[in-house]
C-alpha positions in Angstrom: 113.4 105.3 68.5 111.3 106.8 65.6 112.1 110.4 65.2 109.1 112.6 64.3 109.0 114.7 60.8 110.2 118.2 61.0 107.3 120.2 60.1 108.5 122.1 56.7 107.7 126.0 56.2 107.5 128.4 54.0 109.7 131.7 54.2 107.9 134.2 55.3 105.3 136.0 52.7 106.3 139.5 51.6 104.1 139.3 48.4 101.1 137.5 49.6 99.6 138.4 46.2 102.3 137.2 43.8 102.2 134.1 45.8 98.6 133.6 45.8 98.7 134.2 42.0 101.4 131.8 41.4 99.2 129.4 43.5 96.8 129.5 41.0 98.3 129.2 37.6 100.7 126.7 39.0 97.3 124.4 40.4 94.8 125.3 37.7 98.0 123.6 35.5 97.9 120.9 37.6 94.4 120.2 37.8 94.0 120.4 33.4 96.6 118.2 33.5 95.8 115.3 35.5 92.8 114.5 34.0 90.9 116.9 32.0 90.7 121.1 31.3 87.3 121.9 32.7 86.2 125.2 33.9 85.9 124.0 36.9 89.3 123.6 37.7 89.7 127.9 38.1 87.6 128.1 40.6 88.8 125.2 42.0 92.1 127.0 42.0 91.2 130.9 42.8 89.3 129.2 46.0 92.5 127.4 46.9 94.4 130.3 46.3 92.1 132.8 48.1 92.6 130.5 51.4 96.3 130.2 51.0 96.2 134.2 50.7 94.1 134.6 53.7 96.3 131.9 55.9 99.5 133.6 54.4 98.2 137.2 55.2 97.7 136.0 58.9 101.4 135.0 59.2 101.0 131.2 58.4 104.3 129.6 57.4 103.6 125.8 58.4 102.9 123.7 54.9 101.0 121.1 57.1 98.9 124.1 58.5 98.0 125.7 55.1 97.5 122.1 53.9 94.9 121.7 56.9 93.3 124.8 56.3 92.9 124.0 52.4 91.3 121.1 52.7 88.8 122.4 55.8 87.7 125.3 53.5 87.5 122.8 50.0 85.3 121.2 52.0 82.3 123.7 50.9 83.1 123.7 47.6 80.7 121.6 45.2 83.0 119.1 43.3 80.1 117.9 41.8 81.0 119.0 38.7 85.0 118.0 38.8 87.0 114.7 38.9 88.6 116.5 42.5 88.2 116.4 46.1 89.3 118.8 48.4 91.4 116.1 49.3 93.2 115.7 46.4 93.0 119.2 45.8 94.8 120.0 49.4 97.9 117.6 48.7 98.4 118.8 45.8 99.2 122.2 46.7 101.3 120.4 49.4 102.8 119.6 46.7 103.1 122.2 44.7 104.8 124.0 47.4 106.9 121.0 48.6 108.1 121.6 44.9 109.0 125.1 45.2 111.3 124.5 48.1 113.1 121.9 46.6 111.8 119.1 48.1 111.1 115.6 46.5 107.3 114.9 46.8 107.9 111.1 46.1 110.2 110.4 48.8 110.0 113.5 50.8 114.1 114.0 50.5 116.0 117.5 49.6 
């Protein structure tokens, strides 16, 4: 029998803001890196980060929650002007935070 994925979480947040900052650098990085430094990649990453603050703030721990709630809010963001989606945008935080934990992003392992 197939065994469902554990959902992964965050500890909780005691410094919502020092997270939410961290967010940013670490995805505006991200972002310049992958394909191209444009401007638009910090406000690409301050509206990520300002929706991971707000979901943090309310007690969200779940990375697939925050993930979902990313990519809902990108949605409303004009990527016109960026290589991005909110998709690709969304999994890379995922990421990003997958990262921070210690987990593998390629093979989802410890």
């Amino acid at each position: 029998m197939i065994e469902p994925i554990p959902a992964i979480t965050l500890p909780p947040c005691n410094r919502p803001q020092q997270e939410a900052q961290w967010l940013e650098n670490a995805l505006k990085e991200w972002l310049d890196r992958e394909f191209l430094p444009e401007l638009v990649n910090q406000k690409i990453a301050q509206r990520a980060a300002s929706v991971f603050l707000r979901q943090r703030m309310e007690g969200e721990n779940d990375v697939g929650s925050l993930l979902m709630a990313i990519l809902t809010e990108m949605r409303g963001f004009d990527f016109s002007k960026s290589f991005y989606s909110e998709f690709a945008v969304a999994n890379a935080v995922s990421d990003l935070l997958l990262n921070s934990l210690g987990i593998d992003t390629c093979c989802g392992q410890s």
